[in-house]
C-alpha positions in Angstrom: 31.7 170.1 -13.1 28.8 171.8 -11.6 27.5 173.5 -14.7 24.0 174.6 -13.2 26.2 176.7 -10.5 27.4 178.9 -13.2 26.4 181.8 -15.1 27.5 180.7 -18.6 26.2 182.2 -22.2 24.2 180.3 -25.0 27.7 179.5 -26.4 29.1 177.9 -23.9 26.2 176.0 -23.2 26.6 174.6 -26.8 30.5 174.1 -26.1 29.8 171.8 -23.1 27.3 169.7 -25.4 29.8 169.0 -27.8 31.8 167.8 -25.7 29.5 165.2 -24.3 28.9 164.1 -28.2 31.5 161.6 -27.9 30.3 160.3 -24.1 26.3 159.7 -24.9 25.2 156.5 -26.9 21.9 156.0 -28.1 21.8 152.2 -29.4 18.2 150.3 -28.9 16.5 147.8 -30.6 13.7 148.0 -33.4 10.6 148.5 -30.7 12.3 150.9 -29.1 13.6 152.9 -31.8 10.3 153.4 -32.4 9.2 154.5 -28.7 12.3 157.2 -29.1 10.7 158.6 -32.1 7.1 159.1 -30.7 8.7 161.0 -27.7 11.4 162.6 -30.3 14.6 161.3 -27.8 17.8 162.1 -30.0 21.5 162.4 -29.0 21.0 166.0 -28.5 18.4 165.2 -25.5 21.2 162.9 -24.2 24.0 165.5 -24.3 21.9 167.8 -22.6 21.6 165.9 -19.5 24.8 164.9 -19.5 26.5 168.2 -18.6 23.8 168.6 -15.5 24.7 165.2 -13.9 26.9 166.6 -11.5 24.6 168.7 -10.2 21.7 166.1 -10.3 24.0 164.3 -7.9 23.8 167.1 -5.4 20.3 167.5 -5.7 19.8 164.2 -5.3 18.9 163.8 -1.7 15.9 165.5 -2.2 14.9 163.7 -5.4 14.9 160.6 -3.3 13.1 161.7 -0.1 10.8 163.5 -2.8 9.8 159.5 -4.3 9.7 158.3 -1.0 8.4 160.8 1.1 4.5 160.1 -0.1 4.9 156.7 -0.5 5.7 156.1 3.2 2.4 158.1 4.3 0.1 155.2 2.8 0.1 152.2 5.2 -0.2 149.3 3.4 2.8 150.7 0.9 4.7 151.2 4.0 4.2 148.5 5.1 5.3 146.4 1.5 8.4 148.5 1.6 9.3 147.0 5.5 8.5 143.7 4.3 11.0 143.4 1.4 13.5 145.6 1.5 15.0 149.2 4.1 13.9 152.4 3.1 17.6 153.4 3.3 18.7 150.5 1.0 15.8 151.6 -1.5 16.9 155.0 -1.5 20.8 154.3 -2.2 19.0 151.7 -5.3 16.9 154.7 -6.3 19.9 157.0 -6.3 22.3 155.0 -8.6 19.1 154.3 -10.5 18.5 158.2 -11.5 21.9 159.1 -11.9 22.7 156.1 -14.8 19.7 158.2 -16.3 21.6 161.5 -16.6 25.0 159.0 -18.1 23.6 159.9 -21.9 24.0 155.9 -22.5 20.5 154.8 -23.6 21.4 150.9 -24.6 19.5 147.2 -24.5 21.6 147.2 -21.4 20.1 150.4 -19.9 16.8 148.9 -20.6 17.4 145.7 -19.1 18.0 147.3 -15.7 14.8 149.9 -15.9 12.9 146.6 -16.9 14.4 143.8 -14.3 13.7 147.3 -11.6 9.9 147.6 -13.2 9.5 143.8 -12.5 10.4 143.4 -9.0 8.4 146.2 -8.5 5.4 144.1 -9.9 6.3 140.9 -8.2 6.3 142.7 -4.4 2.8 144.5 -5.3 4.1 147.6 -6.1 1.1 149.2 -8.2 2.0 151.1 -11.5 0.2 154.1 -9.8 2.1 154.7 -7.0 5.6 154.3 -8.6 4.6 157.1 -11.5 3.1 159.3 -9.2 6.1 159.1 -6.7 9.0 159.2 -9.9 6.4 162.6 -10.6 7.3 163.7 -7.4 11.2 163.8 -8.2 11.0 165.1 -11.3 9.5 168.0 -9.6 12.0 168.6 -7.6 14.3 168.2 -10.3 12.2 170.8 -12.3 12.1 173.7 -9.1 16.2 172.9 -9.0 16.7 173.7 -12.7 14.2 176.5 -12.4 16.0 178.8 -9.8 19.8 178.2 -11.5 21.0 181.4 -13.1 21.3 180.1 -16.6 19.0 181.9 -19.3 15.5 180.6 -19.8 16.0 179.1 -23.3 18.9 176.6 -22.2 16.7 175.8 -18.8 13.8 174.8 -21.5 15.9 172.9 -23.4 17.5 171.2 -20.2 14.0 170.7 -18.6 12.2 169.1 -22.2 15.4 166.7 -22.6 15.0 165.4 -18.5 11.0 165.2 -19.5 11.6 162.7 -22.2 13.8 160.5 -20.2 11.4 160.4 -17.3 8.9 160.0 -20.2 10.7 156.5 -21.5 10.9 155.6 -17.7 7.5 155.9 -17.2 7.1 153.4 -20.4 9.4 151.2 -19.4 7.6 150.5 -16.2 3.9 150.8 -17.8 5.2 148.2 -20.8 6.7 145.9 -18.2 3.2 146.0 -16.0 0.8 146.3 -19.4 3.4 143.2 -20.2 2.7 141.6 -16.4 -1.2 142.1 -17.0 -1.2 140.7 -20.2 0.5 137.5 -19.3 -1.6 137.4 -16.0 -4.9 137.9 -18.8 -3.4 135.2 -20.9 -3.1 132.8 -17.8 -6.4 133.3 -16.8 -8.3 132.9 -20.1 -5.8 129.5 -19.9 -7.0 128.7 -16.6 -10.9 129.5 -17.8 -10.5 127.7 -20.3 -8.8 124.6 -18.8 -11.5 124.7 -16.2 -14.2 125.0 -19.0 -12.8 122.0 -20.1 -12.4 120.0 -16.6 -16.5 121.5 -16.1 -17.6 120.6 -19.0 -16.0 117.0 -18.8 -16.7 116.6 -14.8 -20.6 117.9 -15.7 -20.8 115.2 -18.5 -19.2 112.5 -15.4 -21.8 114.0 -13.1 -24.7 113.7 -15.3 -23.9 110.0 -16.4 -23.7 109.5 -12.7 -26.7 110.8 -12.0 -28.4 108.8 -14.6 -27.1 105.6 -13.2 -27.8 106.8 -9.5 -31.3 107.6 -10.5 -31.4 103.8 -12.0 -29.9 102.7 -8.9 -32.7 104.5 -7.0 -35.4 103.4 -8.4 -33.9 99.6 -8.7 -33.3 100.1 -4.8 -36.7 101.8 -4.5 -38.4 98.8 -5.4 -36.7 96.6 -3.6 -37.6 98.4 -0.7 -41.3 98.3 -1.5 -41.0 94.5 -2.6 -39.5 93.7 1.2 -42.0 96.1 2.3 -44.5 94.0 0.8 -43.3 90.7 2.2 -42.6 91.6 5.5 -46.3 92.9 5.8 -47.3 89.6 4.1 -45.0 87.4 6.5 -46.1 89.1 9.5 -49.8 88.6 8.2 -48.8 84.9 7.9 -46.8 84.8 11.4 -50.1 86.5 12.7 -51.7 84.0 12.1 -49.5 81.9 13.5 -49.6 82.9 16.3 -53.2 82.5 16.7 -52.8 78.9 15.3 -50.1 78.2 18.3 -52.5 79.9 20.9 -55.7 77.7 19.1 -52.9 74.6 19.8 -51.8 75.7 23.7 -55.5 75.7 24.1 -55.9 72.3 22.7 -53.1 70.8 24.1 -54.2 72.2 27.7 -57.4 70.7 27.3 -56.1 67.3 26.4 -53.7 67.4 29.1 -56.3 68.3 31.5 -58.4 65.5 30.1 -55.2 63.0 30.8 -55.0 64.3 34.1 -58.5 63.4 34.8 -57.9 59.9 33.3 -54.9 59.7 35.6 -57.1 60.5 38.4 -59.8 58.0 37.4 -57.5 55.1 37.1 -56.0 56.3 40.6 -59.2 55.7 41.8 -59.9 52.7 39.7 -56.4 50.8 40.9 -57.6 51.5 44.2 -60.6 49.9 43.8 -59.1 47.2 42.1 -56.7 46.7 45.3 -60.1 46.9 47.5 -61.7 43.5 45.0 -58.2 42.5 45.7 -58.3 42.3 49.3 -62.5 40.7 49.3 -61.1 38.4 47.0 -58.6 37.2 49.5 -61.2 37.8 52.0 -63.5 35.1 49.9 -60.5 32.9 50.0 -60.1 32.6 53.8 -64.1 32.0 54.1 -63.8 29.6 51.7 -61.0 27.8 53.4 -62.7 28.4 56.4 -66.0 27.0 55.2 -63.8 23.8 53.9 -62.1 23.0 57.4 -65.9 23.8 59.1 -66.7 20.7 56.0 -64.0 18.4 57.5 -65.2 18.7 60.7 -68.7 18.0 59.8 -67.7 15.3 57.8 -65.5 14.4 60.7 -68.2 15.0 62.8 -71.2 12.4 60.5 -68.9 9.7 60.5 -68.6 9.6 64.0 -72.3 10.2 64.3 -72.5 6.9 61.5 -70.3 5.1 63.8 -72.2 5.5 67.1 -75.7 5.0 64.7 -74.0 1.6 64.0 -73.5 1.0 67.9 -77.2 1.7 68.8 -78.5 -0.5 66.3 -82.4 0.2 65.4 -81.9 2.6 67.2 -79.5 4.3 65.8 -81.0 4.1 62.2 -82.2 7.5 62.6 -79.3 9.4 63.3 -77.7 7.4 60.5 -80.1 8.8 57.6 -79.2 12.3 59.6 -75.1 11.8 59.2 -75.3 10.5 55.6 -77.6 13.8 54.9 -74.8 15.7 56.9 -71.7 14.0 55.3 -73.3 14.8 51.9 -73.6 18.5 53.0 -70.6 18.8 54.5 -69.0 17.1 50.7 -71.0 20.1 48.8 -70.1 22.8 50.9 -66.5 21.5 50.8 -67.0 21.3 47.3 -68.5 24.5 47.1 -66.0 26.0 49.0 -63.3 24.6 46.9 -65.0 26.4 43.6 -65.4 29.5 45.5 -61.3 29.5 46.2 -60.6 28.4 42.9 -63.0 31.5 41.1 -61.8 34.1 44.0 -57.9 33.0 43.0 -58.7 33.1 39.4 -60.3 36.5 40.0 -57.0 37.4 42.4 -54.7 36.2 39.5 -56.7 38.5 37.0 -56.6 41.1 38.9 -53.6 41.2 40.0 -52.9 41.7 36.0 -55.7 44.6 35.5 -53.5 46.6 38.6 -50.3 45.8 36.7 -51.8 46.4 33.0 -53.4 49.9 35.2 -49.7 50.5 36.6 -48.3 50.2 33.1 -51.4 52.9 31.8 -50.8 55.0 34.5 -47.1 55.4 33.9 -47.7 56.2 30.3 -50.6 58.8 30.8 -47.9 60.3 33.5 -45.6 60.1 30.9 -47.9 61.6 28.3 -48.8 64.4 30.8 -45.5 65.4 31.3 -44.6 65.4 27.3 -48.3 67.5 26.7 -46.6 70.1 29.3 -43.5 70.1 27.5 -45.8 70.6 24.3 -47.5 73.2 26.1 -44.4 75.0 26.9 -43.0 74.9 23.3 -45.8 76.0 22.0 -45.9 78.7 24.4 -42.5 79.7 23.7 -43.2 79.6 19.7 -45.9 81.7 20.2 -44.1 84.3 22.2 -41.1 83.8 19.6 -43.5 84.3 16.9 -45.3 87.3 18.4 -41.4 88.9 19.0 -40.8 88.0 15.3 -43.8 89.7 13.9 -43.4 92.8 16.2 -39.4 92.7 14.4 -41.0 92.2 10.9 -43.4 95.0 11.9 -40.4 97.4 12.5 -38.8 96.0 9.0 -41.4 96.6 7.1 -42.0 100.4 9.2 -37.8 100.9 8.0 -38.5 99.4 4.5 -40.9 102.6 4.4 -38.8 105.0 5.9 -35.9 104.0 3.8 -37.9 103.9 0.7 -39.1 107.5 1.3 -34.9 108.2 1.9 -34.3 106.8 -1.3 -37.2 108.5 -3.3 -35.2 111.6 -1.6 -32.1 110.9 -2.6 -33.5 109.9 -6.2 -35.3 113.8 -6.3 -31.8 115.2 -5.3 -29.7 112.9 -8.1 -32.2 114.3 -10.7 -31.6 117.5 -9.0 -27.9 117.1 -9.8 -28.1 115.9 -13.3 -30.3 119.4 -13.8 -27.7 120.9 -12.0 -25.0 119.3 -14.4 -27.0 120.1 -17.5 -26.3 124.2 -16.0 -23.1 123.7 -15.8 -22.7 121.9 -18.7 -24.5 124.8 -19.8 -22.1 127.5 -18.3 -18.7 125.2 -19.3 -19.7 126.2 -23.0 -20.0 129.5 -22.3 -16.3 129.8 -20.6 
């Protein structure tokens, strides 16, 4: 029945409440008992909006485009309604929603709804705010509804402060189930700050141990790179040297082969001179047989002379005393001859040796020559190979510098870090 349509009396507006005394239920838990009495929600408040819920459902239309109707003009809640639900679909929820209100059954199971409502309202973003100020909106629509109906002002009043506490426990429903949302949300974080207090604190300690060690490490590295700094300058000092040493050698070597050279040239000319004796000793040789068939003759020649002396007689005798004197010439220079052809073979035989002996020399001088320009080369070689080297070791040792000065960088930053990790450290405790 519409009972806001009609024009009844005081009585009959008590009449209709006791009828609803055996429809309303008011059965809550402990906590909530408690809530009732603050906002002074009895069985009476229940009975009295009982006998209006028929007209609450006509007047409901409005009530709903009343919630909605400012909700919709902010963008971003616009937007949240599009994104998880219809505004039609919301508005047939929002609908059943009031009218279980004006049933007069406050139970745990009426409170179970309001709260699993008051939840998804917190899990899509739906900010405490905007959901009082919008339910505000319908109970003032409500309130101009009950305001122009023809009953008398005292039952209105009564009507009116009943609907107020109901809306009243709504509103604490949803504010409990948000302070409830907030305070687990708190709890989480000071969990989360404190686990990460925890994980700082411990990774801060990790980092600052590792600092310690890469500082170690640093300085360990550090002076290694200044010890190979060191020998590399040392080495290229010694390969310096070297070098000098190999170019003091090339120097000597060249001068020794030039020296060979010139001794190759000298016995050159020496064989050939050698090859000239050679020839004057064969030379002497043909005289000298020369000289002993010019001695035959002669001889051949006195004894003829003898002969014919020896015919003539006395006189004769002369040319006799002049054959013997010739004969005995002729033997001497044969003789002579003979020694000369014996010393010029002899000297033929010898040096035939001296030109072999000189062959032998000259091949090994050659052969030396060659080896001292082999000698010459190597060196050479060693010398540019040592100059390469010592421009290499140069570079070394320029790196070994550079990279020392990296890690004297990288050692200032680790120390950096442990100061950094003692902060930390520092701000872990304070989490």
């Amino acid at each position: 029945m519409k009972w806001l349509s009609k024009k009844p009396t005081a009585n009959h507006f008590e009449a209709e409440r006791e009828q609803e005394a055996n429809h309303v239920q008011l059965e809550l838990g402990a906590d909530l008992v408690k809530q009732l009495r603050l906002i002074d929600l009895t069985v009476d408040d229940l009975q009295n909006v009982r006998i209006i819920r028929h007209d609450v459902k006509d007047w409901m239309p409005q009530m709903v485009d009343a919630f909605y109707a400012e909700l919709v003009r902010v963008p971003e809640l616009k937007q949240l309604i599009e994104q998880h639900s219809t505004l039609e679909r919301l508005k047939g929820t929002l609908a059943t929603h009031i009218l279980q209100m004006f049933e007069g059954k406050i139970t745990d199971a009426y409170i179970e709804v309001r709260q699993r409502i008051a939840h998804r309202h917190v899990q899509i973003g739906l900010q405490n705010k905007w959901y009082i100020a919008a339910f505000q909106n319908v109970l003032n629509v409500f309130n101009d509804q009950v305001k122009q109906c023809a009953w008398p002002e005292l039952e209105k009043m009564k009507i009116l402060h009943s609907v107020g506490k109901l809306f009243n426990l709504e509103q604490q429903i949803v504010l409990t189930m948000y302070e409830d949302m907030v305070d687990r949300e708190r709890q989480d974080v000071l969990d989360a700050k404190q686990r990460i207090g925890v994980a700082v604190q411990k990774s801060t300690e990790e980092l600052a141990a590792m600092s310690e060690e890469s500082s170690a490490s640093f300085q360990e590295m550090e002076r290694h790179a200044n010890n190979v700094s060191m020998t590399t300058e040392q080495i290229s000092s010694q390969l310096a040297e070297a070098v000098k040493e190999a170019e003091d050698g090339v120097k000597l070597v060249e001068a020794e082969t030039k020296r060979f050279e010139d001794v190759v040239s000298d016995m050159k000319a020496t064989t050939e001179q050698v090859a000239q004796l050679a020839f004057l000793s064969q030379e002497i040789e043909r005289i000298a047989a020369m000289v002993t068939a010019i001695s035959d003759q002669t001889n051949l020649l006195s004894l003829n002379a003898s002969i014919e002396a020896a015919r003539a007689g006395e006189m004769g005798r002369g040319f006799t005393v002049v054959a013997q004197e010739i004969r005995k010439l002729a033997e001497e220079s044969k003789r002579s001859a003979a020694e000369a052809s014996d010393i010029a073979q002899e000297i033929t035989s010898k040096m035939m040796t001296v030109s072999g002996q000189m062959a032998g020399t000259e091949q090994s001088v050659t052969q030396t020559t060659n080896e001292l320009a082999r000698v010459v080369s190597a060196f050479t070689m060693i010398s540019n190979q040592t100059i390469h080297v010592s421009k290499q070791l140069v570079d070394l040792s320029n790196d070994t510098q550079d990279v020392a000065g990296t890690i004297e960088g990288m050692r200032t930053v680790a120390e950096s870090i442990a100061e950094t990790a003692d902060d930390l450290q520092d701000v872990a405790t304070t989490l």
